[in-house]
N, C-alpha and C positions, 0 to 999 in steps of 0.2 A: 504493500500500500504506500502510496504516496505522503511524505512526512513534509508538509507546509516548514517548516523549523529546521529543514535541513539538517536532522538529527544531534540540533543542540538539545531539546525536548530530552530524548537519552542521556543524553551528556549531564543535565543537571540533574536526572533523577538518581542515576549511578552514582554521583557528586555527592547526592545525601548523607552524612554518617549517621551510625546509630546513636545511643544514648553512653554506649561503653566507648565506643570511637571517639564519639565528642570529651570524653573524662578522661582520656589517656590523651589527646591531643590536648589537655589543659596543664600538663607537666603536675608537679609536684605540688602546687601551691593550690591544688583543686580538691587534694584530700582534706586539708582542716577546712574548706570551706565548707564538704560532705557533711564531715563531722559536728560541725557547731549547727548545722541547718538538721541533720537527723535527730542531736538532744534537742535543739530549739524546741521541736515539731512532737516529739515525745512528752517532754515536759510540757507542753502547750494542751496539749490530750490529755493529761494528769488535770492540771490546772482546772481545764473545763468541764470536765465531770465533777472538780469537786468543789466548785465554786457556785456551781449554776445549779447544783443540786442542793443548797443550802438558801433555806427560807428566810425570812423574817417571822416569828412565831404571833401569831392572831392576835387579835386585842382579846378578842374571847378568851382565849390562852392566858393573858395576862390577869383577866378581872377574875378567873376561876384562881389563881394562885393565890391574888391580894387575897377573895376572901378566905378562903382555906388558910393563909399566915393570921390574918387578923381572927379568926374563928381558935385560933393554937392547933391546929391538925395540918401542924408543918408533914407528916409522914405524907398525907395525901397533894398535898403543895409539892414535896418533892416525888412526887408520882405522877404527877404531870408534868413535870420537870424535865425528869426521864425520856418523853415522848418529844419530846423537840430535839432536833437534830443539828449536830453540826456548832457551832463554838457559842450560840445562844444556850445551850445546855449547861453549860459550867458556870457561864455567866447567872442564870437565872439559879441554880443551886446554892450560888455565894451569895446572891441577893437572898434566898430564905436562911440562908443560914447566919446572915447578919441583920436580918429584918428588925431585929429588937433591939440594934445597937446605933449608936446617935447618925445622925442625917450625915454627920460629915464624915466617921468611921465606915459607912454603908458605902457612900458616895467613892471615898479612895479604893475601898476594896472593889465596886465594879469598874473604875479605870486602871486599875490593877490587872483587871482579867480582862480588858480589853488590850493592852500593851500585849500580856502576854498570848492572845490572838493574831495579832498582828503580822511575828515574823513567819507565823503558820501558812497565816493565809497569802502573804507576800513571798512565799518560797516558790521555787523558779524563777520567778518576774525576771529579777535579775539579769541572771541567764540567758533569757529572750532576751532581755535591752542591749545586752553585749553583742549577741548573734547579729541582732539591725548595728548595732554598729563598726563591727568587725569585720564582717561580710565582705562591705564593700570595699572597705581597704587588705584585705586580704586579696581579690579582684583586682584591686588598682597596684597590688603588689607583684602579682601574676603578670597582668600586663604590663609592666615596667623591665620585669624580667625576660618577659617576652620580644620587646621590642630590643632591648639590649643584645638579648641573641642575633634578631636580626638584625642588628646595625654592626655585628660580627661578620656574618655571613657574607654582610655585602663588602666589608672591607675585604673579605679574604677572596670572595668567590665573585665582586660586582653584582650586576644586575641581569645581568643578560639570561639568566637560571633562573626564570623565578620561583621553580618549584624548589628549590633550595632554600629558600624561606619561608615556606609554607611553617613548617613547623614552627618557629618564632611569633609568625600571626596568629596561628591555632591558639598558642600558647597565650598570648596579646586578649584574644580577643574573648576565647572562654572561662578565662577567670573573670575578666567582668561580667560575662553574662549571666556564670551563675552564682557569682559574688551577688549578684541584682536578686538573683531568684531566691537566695536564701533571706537577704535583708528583706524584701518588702512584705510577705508573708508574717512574717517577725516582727518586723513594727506595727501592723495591724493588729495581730493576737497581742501584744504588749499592751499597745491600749485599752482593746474593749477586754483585756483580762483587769489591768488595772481600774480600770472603773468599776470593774463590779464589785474587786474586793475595797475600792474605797464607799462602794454602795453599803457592802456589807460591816462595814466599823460605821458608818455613819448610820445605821440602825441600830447596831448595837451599843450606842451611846445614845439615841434616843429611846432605843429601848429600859436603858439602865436610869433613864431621866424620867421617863412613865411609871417605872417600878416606884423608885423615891417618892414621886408625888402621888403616887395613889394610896402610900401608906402617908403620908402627911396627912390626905387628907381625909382619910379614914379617922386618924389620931385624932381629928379634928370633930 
């Protein structure tokens, strides 16, 4: 059959590499960028099941505890306690269990257990932030080394070869590419993970601000 393209058509489709071709035409500097991108993307899947599986406990939840403390059948205060999931649990146990101690002793002890929720919930984050930022200069590191090569080549070998510098550009051009591919992913899930778990401490301090005042003003 007749090839309009004059069998350039062929020529780019053979030209294609794979995904293993592409990684080893990256040299050396395309493993740690594998690596920081596979924990990013791992830790990032931890994060979001266990962030997003973690409620804010009902207000109904709350006014059954007030009265069960206020009533003294703390046992059943902390049996509903139990049933809330995730770092509102300890929180709201240290709240019945200091329920009867002054506003301001109550008050430190649930910032107390919010601090100590904190590096919990903020574990990984981290890690991602680094991946978005590391990524891409691990890329622009790749391609520096890349281009170095080839400004070798051409000293030693000229121009007239240019298949002789393929390798140098390969090297150039696929660490940035997936230098890119590992950061932007990365800076996204860093975000909307850290928003959530700043969603989740800013419940849990207005949680621990509902408790306080519902026993005020019970007392009251």
């Amino acid at each position: 059959p007749f090839d309009p393209t004059l069998n350039d058509a062929l020529k780019i489709q053979t030209a294609k590499r794979s995904f293993w071709q592409e990684i080893r035409a990256g040299g050396v500097w395309i493993w740690p960028i594998l690596l920081f991108a596979l924990v990013s993307f791992i830790g990032a899947v931890v994060k979001i099941i266990e962030v997003f599986t973690i409620h804010n406990p009902s207000q109904e939840t709350l006014e059954s505890v007030l009265v069960h403390v206020q009533a003294g059948n703390d046992s059943r205060a902390r049996e509903l306690a139990a049933q809330v999931k995730g770092p509102f649990r300890p929180l709201l146990e240290s709240a019945i269990g200091f329920a009867r101690s002054r506003k301001e002793l109550l008050e430190e002890v649930l910032f107390e257990k919010i601090l100590e929720a904190q590096p919990h919930l903020e574990r990984f984050l981290p890690f991602i932030a680094v991946t978005a930022a590391t990524s891409p200069l691990l890329g622009l590191l790749g391609t520096v080394t890349g281009m170095i090569r080839t400004f070798q080549q051409v000293t030693l070998f000229g121009t007239s070869d240019v298949s002789k510098l393929a390798s140098g550009i390969s090297e150039a051009l696929v660490t940035t590419k997936f230098g890119l591919i590992a950061a932007i992913p990365a800076l996204v899930l860093h975000a909307l993970l850290a928003r959530r778990v700043q969603g989740l401490l800013a419940g849990m301090e207005k949680f621990s601000t509902a408790f306080v005042n519902g026993l005020e003003r019970d007392r009251q």
